[in-house]
N, CA, C and O atoms as a Tinker XYZ file with bonds, in Angstrom:
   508  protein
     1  N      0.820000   -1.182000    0.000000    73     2
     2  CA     0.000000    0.000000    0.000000    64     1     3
     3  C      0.867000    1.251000    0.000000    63     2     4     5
     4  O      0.738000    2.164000   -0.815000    81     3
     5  N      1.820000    1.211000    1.048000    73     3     6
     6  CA     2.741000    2.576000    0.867000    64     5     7
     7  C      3.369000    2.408000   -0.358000    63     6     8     9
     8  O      3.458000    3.483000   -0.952000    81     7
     9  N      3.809000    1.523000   -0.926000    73     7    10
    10  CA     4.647000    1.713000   -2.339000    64     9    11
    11  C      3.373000    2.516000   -3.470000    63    10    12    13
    12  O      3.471000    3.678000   -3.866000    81    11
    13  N      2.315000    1.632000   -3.798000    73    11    14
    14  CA     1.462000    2.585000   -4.568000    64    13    15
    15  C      0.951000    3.817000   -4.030000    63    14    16    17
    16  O      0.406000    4.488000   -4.907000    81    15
    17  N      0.939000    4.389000   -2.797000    73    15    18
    18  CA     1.123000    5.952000   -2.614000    64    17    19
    19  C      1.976000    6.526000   -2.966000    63    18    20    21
    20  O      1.781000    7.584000   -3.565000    81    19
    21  N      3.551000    5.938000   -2.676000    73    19    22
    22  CA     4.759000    6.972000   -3.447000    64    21    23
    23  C      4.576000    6.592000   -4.351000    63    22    24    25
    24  O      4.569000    7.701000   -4.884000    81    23
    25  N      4.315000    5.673000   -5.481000    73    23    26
    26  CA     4.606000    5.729000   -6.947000    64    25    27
    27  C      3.271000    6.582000   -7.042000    63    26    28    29
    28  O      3.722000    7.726000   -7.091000    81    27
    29  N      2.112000    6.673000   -7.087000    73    27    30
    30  CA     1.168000    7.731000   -7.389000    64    29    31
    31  C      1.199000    9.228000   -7.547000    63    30    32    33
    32  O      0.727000   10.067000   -8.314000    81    31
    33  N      2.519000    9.156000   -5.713000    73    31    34
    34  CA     2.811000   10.551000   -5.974000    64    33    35
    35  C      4.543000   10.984000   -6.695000    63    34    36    37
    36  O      5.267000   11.971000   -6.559000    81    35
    37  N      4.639000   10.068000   -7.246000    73    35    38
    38  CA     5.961000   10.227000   -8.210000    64    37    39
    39  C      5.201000   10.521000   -9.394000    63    38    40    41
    40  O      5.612000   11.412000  -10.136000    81    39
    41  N      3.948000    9.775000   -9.725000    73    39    42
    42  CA     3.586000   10.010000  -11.108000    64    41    43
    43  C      3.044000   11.281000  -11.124000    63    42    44    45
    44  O      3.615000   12.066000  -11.881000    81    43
    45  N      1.986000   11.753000  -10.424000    73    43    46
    46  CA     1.682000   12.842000  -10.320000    64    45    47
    47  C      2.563000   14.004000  -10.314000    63    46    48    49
    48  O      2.159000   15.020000  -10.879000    81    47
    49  N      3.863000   14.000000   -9.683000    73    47    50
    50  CA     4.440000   14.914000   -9.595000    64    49    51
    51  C      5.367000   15.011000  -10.904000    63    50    52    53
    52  O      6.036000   15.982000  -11.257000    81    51
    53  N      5.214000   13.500000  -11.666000    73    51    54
    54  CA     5.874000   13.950000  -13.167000    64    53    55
    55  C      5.163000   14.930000  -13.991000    63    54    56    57
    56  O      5.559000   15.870000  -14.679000    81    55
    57  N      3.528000   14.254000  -13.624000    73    55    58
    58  CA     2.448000   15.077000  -14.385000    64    57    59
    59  C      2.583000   16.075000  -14.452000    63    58    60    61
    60  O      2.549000   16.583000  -15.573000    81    59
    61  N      2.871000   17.121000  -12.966000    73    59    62
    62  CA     3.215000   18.424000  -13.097000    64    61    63
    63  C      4.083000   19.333000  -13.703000    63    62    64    65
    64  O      4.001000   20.506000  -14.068000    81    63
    65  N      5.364000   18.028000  -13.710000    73    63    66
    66  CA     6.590000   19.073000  -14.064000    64    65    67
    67  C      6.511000   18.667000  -15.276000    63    66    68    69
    68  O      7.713000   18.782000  -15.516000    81    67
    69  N      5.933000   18.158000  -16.560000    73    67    70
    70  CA     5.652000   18.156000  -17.818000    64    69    71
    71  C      5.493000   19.377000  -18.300000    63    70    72    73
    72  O      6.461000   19.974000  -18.773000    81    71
    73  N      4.743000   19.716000  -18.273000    73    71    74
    74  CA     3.850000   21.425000  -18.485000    64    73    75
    75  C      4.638000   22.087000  -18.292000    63    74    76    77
    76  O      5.117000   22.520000  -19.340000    81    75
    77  N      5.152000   22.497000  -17.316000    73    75    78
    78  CA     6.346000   23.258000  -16.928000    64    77    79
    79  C      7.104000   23.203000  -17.537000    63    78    80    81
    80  O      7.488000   24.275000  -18.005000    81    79
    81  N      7.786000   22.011000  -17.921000    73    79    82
    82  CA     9.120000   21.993000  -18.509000    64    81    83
    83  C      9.000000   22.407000  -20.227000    63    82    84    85
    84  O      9.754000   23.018000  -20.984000    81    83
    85  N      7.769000   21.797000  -20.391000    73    83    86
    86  CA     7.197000   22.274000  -21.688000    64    85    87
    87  C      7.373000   23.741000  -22.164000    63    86    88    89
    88  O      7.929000   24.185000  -23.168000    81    87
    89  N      6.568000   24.518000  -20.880000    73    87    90
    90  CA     6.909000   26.096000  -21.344000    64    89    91
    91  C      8.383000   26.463000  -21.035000    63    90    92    93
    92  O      8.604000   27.150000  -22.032000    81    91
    93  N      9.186000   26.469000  -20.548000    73    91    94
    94  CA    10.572000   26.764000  -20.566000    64    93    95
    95  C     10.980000   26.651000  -21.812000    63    94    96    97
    96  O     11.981000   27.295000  -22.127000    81    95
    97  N     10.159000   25.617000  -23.053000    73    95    98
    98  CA    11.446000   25.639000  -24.361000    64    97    99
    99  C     11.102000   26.309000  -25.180000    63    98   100   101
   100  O      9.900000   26.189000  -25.419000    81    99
   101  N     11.785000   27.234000  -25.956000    73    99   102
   102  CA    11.782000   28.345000  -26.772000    64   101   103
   103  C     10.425000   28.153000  -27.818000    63   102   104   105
   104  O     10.327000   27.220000  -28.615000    81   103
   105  N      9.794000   28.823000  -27.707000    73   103   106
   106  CA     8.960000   28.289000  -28.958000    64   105   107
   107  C      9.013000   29.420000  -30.058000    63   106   108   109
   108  O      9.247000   30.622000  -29.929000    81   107
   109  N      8.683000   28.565000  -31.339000    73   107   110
   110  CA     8.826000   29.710000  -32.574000    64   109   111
   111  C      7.984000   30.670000  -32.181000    63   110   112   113
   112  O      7.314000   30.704000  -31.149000    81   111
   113  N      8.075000   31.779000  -33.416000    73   111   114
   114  CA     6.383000   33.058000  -33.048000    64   113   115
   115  C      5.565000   32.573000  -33.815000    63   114   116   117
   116  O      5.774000   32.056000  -34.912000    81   115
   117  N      4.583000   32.723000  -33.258000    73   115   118
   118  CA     3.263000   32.310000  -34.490000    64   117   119
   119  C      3.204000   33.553000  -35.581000    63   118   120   121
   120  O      3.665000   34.690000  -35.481000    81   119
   121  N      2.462000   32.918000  -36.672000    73   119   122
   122  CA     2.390000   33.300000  -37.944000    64   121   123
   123  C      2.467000   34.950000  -38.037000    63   122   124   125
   124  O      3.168000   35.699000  -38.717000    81   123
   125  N      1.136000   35.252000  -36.765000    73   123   126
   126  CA     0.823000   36.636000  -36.479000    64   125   127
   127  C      1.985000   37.433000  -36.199000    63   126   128   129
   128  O      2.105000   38.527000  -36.751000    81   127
   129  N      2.606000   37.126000  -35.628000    73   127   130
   130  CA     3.976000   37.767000  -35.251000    64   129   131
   131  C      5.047000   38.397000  -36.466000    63   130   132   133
   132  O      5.467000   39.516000  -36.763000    81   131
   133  N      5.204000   37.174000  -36.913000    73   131   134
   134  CA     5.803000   37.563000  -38.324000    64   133   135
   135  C      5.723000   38.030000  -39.163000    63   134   136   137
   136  O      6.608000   38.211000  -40.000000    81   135
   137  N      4.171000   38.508000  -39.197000    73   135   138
   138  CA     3.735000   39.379000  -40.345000    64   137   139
   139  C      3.363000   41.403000  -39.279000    63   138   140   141
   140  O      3.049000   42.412000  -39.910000    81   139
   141  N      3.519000   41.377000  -37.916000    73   139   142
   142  CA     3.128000   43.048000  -37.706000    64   141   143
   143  C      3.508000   43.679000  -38.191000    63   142   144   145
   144  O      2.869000   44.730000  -38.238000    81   143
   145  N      5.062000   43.621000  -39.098000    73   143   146
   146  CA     5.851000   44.672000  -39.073000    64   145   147
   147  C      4.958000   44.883000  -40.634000    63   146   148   149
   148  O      5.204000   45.999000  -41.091000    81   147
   149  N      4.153000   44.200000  -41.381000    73   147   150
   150  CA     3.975000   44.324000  -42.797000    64   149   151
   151  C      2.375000   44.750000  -42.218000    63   150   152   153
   152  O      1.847000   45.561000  -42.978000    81   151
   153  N      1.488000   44.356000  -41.006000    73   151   154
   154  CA     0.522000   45.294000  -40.709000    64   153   155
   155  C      0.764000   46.965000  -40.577000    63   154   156   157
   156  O      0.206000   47.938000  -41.085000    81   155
   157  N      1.762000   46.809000  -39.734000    73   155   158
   158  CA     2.247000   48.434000  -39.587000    64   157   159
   159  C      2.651000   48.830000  -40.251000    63   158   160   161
   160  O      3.113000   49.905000  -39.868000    81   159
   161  N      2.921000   48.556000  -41.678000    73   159   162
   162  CA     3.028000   49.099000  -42.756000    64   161   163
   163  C      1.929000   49.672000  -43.457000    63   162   164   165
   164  O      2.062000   50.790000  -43.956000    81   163
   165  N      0.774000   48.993000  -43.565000    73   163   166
   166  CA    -0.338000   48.647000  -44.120000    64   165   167
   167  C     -0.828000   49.783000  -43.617000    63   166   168   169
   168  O     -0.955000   50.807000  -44.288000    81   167
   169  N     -1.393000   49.588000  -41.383000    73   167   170
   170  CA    -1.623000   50.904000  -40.874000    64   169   171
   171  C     -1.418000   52.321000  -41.916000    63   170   172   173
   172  O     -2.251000   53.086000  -42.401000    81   171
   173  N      0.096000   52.273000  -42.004000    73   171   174
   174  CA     0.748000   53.287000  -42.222000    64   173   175
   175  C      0.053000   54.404000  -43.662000    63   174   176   177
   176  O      0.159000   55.588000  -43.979000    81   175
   177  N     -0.683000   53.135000  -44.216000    73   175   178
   178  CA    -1.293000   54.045000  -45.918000    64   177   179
   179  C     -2.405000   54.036000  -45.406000    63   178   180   181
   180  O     -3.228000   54.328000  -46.274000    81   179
   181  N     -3.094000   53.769000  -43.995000    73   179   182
   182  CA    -4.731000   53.370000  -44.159000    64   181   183
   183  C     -4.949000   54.608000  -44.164000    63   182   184   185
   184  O     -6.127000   54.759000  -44.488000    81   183
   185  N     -4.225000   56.050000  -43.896000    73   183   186
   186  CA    -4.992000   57.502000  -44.365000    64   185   187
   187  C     -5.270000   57.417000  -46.028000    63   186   188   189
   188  O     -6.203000   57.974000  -46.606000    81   187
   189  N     -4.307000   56.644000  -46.604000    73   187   190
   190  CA    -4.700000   57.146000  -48.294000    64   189   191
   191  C     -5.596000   56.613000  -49.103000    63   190   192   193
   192  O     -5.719000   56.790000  -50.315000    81   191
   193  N     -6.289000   55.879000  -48.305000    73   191   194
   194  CA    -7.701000   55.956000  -49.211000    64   193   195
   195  C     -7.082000   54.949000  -50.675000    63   194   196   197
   196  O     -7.245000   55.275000  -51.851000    81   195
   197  N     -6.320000   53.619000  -50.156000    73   195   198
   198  CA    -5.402000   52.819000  -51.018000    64   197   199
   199  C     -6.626000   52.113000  -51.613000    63   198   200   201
   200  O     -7.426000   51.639000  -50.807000    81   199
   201  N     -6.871000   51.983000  -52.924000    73   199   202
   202  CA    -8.037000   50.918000  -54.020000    64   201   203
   203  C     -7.528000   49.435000  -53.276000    63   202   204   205
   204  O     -6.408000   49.214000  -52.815000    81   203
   205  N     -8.577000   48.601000  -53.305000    73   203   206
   206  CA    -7.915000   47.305000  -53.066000    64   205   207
   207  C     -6.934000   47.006000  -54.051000    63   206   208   209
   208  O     -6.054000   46.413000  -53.427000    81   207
   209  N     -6.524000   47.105000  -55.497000    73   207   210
   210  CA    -5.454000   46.549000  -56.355000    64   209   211
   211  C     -4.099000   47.211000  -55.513000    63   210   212   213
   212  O     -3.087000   46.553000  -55.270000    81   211
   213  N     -4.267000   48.426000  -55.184000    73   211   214
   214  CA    -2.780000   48.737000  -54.980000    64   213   215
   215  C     -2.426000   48.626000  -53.287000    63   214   216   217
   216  O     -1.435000   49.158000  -52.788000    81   215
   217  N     -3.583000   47.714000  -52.409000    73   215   218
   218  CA    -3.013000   47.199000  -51.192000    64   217   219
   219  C     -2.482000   45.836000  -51.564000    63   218   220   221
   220  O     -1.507000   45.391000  -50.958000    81   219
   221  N     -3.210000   44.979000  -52.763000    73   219   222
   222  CA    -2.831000   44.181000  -52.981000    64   221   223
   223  C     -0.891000   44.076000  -53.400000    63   222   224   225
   224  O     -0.012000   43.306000  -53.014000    81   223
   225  N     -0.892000   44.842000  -54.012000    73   223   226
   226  CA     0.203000   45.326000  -54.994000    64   225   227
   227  C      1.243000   45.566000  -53.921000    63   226   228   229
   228  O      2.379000   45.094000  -53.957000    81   227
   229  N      0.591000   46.608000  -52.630000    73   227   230
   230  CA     2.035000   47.289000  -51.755000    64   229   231
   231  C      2.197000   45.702000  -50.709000    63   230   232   233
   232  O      3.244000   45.415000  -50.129000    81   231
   233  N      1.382000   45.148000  -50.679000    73   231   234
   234  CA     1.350000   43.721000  -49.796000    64   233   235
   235  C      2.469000   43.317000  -50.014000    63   234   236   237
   236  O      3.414000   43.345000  -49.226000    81   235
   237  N      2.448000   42.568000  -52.003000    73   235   238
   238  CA     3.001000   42.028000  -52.301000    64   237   239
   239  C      4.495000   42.294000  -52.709000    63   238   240   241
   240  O      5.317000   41.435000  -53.030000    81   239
   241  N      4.697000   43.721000  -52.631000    73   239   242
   242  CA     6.001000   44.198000  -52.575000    64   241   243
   243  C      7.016000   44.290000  -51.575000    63   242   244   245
   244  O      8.232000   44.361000  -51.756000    81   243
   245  N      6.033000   44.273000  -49.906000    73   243   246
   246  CA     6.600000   43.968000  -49.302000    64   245   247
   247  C      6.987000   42.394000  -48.883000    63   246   248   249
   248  O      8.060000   41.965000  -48.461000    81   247
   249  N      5.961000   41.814000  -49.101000    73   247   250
   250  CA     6.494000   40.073000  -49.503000    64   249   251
   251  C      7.751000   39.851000  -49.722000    63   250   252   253
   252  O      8.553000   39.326000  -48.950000    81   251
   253  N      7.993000   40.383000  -51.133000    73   251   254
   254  CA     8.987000   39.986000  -51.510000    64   253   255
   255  C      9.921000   40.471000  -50.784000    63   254   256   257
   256  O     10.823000   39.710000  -50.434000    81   255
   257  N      9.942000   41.796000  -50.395000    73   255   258
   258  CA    11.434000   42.531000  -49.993000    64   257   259
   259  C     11.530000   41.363000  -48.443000    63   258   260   261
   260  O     12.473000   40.573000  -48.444000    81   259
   261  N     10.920000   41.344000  -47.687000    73   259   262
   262  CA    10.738000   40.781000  -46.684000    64   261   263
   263  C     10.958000   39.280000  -46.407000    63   262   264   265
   264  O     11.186000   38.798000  -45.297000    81   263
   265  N     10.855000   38.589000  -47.611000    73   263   266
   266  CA    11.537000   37.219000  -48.347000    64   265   267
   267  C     13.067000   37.463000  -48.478000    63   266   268   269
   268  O     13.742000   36.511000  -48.088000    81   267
   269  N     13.753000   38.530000  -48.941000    73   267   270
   270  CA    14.582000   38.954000  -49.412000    64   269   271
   271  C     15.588000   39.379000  -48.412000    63   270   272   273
   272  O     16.761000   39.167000  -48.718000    81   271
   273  N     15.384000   39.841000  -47.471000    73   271   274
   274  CA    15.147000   40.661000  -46.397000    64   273   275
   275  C     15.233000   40.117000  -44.569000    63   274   276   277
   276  O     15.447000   40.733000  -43.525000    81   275
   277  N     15.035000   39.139000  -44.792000    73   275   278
   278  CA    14.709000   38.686000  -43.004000    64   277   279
   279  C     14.957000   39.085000  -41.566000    63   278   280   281
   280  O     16.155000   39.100000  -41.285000    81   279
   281  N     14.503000   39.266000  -41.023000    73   279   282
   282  CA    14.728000   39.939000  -39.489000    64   281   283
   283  C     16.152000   39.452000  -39.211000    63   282   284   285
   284  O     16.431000   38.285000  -39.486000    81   283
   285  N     17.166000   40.354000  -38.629000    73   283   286
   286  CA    18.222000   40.072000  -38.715000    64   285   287
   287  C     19.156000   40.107000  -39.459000    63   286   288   289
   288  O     20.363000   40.133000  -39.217000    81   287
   289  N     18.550000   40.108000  -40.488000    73   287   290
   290  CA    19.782000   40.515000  -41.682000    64   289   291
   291  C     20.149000   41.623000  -41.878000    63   290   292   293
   292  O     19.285000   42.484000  -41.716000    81   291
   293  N     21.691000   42.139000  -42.345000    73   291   294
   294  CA    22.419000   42.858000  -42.141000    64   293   295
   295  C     21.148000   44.132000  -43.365000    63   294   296   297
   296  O     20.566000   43.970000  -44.438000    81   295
   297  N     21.260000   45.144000  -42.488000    73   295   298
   298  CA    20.047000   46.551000  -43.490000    64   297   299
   299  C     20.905000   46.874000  -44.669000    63   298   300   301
   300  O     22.131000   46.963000  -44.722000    81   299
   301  N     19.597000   47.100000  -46.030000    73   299   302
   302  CA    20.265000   47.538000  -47.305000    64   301   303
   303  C     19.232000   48.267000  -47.784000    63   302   304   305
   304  O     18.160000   47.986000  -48.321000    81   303
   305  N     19.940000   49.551000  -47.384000    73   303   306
   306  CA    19.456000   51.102000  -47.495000    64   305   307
   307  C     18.863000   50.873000  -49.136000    63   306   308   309
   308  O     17.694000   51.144000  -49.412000    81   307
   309  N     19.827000   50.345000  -50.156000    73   307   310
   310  CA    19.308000   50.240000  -51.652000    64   309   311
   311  C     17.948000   49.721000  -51.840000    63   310   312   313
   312  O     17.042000   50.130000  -52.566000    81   311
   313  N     18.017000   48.491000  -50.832000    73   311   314
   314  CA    16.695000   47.388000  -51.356000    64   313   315
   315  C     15.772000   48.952000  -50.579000    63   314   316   317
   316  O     15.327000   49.684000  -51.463000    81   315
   317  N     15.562000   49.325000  -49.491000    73   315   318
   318  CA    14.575000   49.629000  -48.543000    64   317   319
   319  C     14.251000   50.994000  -49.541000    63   318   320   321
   320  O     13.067000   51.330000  -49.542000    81   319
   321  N     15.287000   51.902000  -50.483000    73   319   322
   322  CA    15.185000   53.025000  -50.918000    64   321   323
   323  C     14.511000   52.779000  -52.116000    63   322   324   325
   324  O     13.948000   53.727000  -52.665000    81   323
   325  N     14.468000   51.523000  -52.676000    73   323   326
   326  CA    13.891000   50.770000  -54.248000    64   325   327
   327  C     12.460000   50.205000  -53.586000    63   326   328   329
   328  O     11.504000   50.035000  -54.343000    81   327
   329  N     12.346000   49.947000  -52.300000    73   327   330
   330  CA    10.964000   49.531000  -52.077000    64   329   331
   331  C     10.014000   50.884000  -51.836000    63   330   332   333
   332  O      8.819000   51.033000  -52.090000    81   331
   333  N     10.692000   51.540000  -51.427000    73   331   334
   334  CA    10.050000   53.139000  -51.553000    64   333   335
   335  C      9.435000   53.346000  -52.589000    63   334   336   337
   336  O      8.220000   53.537000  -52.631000    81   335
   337  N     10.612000   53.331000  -54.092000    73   335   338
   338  CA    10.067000   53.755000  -55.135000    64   337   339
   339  C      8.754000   53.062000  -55.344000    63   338   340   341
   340  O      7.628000   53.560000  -55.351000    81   339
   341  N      9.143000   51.736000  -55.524000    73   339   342
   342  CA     7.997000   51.186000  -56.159000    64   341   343
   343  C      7.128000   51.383000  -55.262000    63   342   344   345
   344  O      6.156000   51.818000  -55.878000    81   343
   345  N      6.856000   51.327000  -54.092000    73   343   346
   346  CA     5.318000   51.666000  -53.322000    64   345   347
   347  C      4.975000   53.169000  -54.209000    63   346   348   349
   348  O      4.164000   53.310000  -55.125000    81   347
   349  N      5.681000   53.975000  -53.733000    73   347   350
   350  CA     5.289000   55.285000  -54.436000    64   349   351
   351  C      5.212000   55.528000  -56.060000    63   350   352   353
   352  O      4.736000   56.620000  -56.372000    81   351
   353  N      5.474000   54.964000  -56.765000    73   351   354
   354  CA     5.151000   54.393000  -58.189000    64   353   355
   355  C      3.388000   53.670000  -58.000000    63   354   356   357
   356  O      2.652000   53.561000  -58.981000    81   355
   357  N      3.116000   53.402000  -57.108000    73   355   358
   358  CA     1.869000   52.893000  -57.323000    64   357   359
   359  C      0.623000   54.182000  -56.539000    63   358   360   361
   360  O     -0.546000   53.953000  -56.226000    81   359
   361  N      1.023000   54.875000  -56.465000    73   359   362
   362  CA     0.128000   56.089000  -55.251000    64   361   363
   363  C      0.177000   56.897000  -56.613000    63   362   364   365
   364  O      0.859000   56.678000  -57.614000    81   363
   365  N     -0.730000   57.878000  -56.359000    73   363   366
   366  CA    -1.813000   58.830000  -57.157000    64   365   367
   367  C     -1.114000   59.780000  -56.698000    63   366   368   369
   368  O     -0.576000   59.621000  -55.603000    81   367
   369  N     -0.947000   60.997000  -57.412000    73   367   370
   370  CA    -0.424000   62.078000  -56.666000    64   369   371
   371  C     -1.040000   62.766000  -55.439000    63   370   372   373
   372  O     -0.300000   63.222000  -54.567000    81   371
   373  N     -2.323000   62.850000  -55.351000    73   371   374
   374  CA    -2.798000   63.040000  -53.881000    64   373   375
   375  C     -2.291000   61.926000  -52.764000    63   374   376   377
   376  O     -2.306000   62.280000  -51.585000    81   375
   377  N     -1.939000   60.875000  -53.028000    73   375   378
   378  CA    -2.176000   59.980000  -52.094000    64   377   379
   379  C     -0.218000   60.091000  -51.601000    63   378   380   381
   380  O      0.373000   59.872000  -50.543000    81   379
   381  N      0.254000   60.543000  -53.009000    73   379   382
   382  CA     2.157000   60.963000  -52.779000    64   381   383
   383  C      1.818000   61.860000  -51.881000    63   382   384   385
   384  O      2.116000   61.405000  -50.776000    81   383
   385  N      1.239000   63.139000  -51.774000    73   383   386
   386  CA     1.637000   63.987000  -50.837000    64   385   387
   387  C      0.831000   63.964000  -49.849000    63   386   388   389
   388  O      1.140000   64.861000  -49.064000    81   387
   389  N     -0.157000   63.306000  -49.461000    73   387   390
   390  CA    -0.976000   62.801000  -48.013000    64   389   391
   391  C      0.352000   62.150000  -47.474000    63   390   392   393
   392  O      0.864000   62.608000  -46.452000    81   391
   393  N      1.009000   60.917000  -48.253000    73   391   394
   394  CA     1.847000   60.099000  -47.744000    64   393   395
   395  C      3.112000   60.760000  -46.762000    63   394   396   397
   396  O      3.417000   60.452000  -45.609000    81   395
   397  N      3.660000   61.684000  -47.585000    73   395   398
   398  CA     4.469000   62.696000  -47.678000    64   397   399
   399  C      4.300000   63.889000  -46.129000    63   398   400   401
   400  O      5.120000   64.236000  -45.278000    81   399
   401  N      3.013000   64.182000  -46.321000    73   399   402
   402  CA     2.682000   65.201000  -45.312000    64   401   403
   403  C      2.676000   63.871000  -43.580000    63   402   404   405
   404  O      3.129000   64.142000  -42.468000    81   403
   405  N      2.161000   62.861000  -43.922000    73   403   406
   406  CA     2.242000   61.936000  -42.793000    64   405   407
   407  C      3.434000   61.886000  -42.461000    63   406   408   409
   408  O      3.718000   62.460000  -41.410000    81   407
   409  N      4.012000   61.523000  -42.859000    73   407   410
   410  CA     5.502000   61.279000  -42.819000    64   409   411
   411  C      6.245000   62.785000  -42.270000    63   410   412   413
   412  O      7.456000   62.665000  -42.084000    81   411
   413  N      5.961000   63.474000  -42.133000    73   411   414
   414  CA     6.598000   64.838000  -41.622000    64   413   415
   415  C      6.387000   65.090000  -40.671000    63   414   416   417
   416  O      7.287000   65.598000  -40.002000    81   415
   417  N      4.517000   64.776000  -39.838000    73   415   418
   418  CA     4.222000   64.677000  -38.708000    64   417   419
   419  C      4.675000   63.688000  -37.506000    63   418   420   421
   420  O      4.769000   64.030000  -36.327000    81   419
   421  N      4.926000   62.455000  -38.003000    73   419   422
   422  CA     5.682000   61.437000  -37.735000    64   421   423
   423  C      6.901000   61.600000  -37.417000    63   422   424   425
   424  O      7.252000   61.112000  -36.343000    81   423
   425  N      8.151000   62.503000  -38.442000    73   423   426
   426  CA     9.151000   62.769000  -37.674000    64   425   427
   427  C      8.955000   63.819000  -36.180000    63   426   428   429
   428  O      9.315000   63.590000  -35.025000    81   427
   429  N      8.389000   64.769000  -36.646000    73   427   430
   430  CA     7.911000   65.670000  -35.695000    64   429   431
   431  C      7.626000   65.186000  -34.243000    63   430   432   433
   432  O      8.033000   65.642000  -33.175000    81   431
   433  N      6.780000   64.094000  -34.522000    73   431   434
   434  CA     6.479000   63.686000  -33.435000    64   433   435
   435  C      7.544000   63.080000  -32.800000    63   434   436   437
   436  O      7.631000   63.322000  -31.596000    81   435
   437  N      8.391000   62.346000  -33.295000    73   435   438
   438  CA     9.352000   61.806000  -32.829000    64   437   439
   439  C     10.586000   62.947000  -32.524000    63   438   440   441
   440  O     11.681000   62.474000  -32.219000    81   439
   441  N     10.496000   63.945000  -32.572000    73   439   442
   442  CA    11.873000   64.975000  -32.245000    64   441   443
   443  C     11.325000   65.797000  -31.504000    63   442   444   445
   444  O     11.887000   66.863000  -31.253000    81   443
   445  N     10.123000   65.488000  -30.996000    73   443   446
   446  CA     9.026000   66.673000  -30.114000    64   445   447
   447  C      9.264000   67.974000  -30.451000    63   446   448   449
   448  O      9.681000   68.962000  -29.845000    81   447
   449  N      8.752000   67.643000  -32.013000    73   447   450
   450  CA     8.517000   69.194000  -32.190000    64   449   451
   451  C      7.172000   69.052000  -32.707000    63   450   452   453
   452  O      7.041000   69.706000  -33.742000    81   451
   453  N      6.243000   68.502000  -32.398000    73   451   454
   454  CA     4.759000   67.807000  -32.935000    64   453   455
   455  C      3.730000   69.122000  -31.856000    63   454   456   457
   456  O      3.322000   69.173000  -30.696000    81   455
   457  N      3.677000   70.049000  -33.136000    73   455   458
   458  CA     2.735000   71.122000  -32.702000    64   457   459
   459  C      1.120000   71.367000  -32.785000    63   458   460   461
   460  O      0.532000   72.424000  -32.556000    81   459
   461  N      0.540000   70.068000  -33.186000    73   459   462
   462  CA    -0.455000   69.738000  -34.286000    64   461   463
   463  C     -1.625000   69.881000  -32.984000    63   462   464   465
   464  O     -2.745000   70.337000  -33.213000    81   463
   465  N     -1.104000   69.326000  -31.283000    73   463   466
   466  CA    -2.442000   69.660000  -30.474000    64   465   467
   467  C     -1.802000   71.036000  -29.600000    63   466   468   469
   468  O     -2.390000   71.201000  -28.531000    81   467
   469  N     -0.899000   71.861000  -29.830000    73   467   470
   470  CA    -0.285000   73.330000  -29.340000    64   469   471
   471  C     -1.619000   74.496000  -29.428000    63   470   472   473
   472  O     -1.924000   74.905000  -30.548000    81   471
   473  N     -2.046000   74.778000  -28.748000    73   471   474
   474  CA    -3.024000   75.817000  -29.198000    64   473   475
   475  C     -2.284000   77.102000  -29.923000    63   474   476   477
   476  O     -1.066000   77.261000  -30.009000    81   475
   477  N     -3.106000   77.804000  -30.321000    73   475   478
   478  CA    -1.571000   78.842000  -30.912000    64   477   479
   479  C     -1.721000   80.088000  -30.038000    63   478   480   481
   480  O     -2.684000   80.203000  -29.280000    81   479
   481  N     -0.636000   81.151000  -30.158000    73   479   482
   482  CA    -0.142000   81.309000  -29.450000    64   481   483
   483  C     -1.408000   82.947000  -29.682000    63   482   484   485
   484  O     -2.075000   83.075000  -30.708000    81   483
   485  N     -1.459000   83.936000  -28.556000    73   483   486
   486  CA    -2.292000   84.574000  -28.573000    64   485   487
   487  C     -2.039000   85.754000  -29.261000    63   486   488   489
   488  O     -0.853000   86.068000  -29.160000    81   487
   489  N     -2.937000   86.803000  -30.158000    73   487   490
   490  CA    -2.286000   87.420000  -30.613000    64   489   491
   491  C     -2.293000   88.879000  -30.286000    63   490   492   493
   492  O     -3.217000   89.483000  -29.741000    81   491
   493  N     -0.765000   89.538000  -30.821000    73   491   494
   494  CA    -0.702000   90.656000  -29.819000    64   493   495
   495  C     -1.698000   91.915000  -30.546000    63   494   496   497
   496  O     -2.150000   92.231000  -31.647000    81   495
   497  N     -1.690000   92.440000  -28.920000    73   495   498
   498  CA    -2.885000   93.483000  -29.210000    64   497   499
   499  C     -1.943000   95.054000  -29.025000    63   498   500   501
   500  O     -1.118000   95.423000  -28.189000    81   499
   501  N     -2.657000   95.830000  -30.479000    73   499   502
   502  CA    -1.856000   97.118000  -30.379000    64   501   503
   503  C     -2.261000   97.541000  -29.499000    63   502   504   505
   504  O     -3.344000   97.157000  -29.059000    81   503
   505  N     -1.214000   98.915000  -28.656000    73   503   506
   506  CA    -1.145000   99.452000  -27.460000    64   505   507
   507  C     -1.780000  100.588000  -28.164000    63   506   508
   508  O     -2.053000  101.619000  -27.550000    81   507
């Protein structure tokens, strides 16, 4: 009788440390993971009012570069300055300088010079 209590609680206590040991090993990222950086891209045109052909189109351009490309690999200003073009080869000229004007607020924001919620400043009154 005491032997099948300790082996019960040997098994049980393997039971536990299964699971456990399970999450300790590295696991890949799921699918979702691997693709944010090409959502936040996507984000990035949802002001321009993109036709479905040319989300299709900027998708698939980043596909490729991103095939081309892999996390970790050493950066190539050429490929990233040629994926520019061609995204912007596919934009309308309104949608170039929406893109354009985003992109300015964006640095802004990032160098805190983002004046866009600043009330302005009051104006002076002749003496």
């Amino acid at each position: 009788m005491k032997l099948q209590a300790t082996a019960l609680a040997g098994l049980l206590a393997a039971g536990l440390a299964v699971p456990a040991l399970a999450q300790n090993q590295p696991q890949p990222p799921p699918p979702a993971a691997q693709s944010q950086h090409g959502d936040w891209m996507m984000r990035r045109f949802s002001d321009l009012n993109l036709t479905d052909s040319q989300k299709s189109q900027i998708q698939s351009l980043m596909q490729n570069y991103r095939q081309a490309h892999p996390r970790g690999s050493a950066p190539d200003p050429d490929a990233r300055k040629q994926l520019r073009e061609q995204i912007n080869a596919l934009l309308t000229p309104d949608q170039q300088a929406q893109l354009k004007a985003d992109e300015a607020k964006m640095r802004a924001r990032r160098q805190g010079n983002d004046t866009s919620n600043v009330p302005p400043a009051p104006a002076a009154t002749p003496n």
